[in-house]
C-alpha positions as CSV (number, residue, x, y, z in Angstrom):
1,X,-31.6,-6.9,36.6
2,X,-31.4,-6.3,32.8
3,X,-28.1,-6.8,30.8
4,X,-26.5,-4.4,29.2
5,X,-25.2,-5.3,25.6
6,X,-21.6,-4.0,25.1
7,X,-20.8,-0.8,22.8
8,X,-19.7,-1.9,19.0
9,X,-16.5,-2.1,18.7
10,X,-15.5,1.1,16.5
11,X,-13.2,-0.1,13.7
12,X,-10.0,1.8,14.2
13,X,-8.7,3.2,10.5
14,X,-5.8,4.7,11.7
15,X,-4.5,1.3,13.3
16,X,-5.5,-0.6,10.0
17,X,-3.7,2.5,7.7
18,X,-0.6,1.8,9.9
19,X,-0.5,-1.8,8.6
20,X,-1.6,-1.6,5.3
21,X,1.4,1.1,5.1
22,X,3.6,-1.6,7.0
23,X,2.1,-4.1,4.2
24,X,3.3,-2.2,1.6
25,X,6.8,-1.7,2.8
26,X,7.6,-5.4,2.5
27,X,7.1,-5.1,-1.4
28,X,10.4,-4.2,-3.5
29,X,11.1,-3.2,-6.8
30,X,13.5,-6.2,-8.0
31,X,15.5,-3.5,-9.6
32,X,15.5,-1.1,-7.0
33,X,16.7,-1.9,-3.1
34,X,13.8,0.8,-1.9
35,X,10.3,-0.8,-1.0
36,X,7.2,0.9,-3.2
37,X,5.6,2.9,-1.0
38,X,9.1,5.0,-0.1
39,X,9.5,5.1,-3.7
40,X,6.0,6.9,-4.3
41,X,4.3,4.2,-6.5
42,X,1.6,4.0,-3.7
43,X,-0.8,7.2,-5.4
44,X,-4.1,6.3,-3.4
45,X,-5.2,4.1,-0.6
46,X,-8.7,4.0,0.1
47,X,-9.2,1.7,3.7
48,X,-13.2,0.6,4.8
49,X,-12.6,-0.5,7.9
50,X,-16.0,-1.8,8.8
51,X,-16.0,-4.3,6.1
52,X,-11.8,-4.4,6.3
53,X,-11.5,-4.2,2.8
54,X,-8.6,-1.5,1.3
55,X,-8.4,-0.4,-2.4
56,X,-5.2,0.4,-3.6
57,X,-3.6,2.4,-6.5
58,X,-0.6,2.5,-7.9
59,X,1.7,3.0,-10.8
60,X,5.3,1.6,-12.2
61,X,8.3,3.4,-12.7
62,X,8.0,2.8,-16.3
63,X,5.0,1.8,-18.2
64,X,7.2,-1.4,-19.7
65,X,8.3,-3.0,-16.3
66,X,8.8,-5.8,-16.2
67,X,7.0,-6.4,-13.2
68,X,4.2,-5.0,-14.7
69,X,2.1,-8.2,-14.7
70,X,3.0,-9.4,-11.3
71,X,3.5,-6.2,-8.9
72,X,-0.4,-5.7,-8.5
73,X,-0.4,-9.4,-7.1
74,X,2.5,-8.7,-4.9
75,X,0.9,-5.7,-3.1
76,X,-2.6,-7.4,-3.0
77,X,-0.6,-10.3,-1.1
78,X,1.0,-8.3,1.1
79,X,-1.9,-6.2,2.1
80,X,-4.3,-9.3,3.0
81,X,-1.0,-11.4,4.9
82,X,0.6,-8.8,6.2
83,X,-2.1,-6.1,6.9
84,X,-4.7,-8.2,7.7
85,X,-7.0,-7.0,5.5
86,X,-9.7,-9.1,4.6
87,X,-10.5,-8.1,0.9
88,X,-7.9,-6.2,-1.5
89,X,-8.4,-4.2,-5.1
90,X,-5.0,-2.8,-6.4
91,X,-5.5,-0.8,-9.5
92,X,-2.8,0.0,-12.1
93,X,-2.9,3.5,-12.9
94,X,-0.4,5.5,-15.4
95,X,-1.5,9.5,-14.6
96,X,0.0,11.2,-13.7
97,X,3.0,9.4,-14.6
98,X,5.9,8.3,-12.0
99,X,8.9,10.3,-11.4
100,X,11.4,10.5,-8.8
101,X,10.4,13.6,-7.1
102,X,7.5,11.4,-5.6
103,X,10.2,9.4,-3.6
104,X,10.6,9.8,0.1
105,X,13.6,11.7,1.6
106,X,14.1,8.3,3.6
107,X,14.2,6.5,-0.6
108,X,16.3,9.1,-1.8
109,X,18.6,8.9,0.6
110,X,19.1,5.1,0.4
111,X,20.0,5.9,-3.0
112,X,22.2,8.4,-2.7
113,X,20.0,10.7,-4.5
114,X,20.7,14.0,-1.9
């Protein structure tokens, strides 16, 4: 009788977008009550699930934040606790620039915005 080796386990990138996404949504803007990926500062999220590492990009809702030099650590954070990601890059980026037509119907509405 010969043993058969079990199939690879297929790394599910929907499952791991879900909670990176979920990740993200635990990070605030201290000045605004609307986490950053409803407001649209989330521009690009590149996942590898076979090595479970995600790249992120993102921007401010004004160049002189004054988050500016601690946001990128608060999203790394949450992505590796909260999504269980085992490696995280978040990249500042300024283009195109943020405005608040790339907020969600859900953060406009939160802010009265409709």
């Amino acid at each position: 009788m010969t043993a058969t080796a079990e199939p690879l386990a297929v790394p599910d990138v929907d499952e791991m977008e879900a909670r990176v996404i979920a990740a993200l949504k635990t990070v605030y803007d201290p000045e605004i009550p609307v986490d950053i990926y409803e407001l649209g500062l989330i521009y690009e999220l590149n996942l590898d699930a076979l090595n479970n590492h995600a790249e992120v990009h993102m921007t401010l809702t004004a160049p002189g934040c004054p988050v500016a030099g601690s946001m990128p650590e608060w999203v790394e954070n949450a992505v590796r606790h909260h999504g269980g990601v085992e490696s995280v890059k978040v990249e500042l980026v300024w283009e195109p620039p943020w405005t608040p037509e790339r907020m969600s119907m859900r953060a406009k509405l939160e802010l009265n915005m409709l």
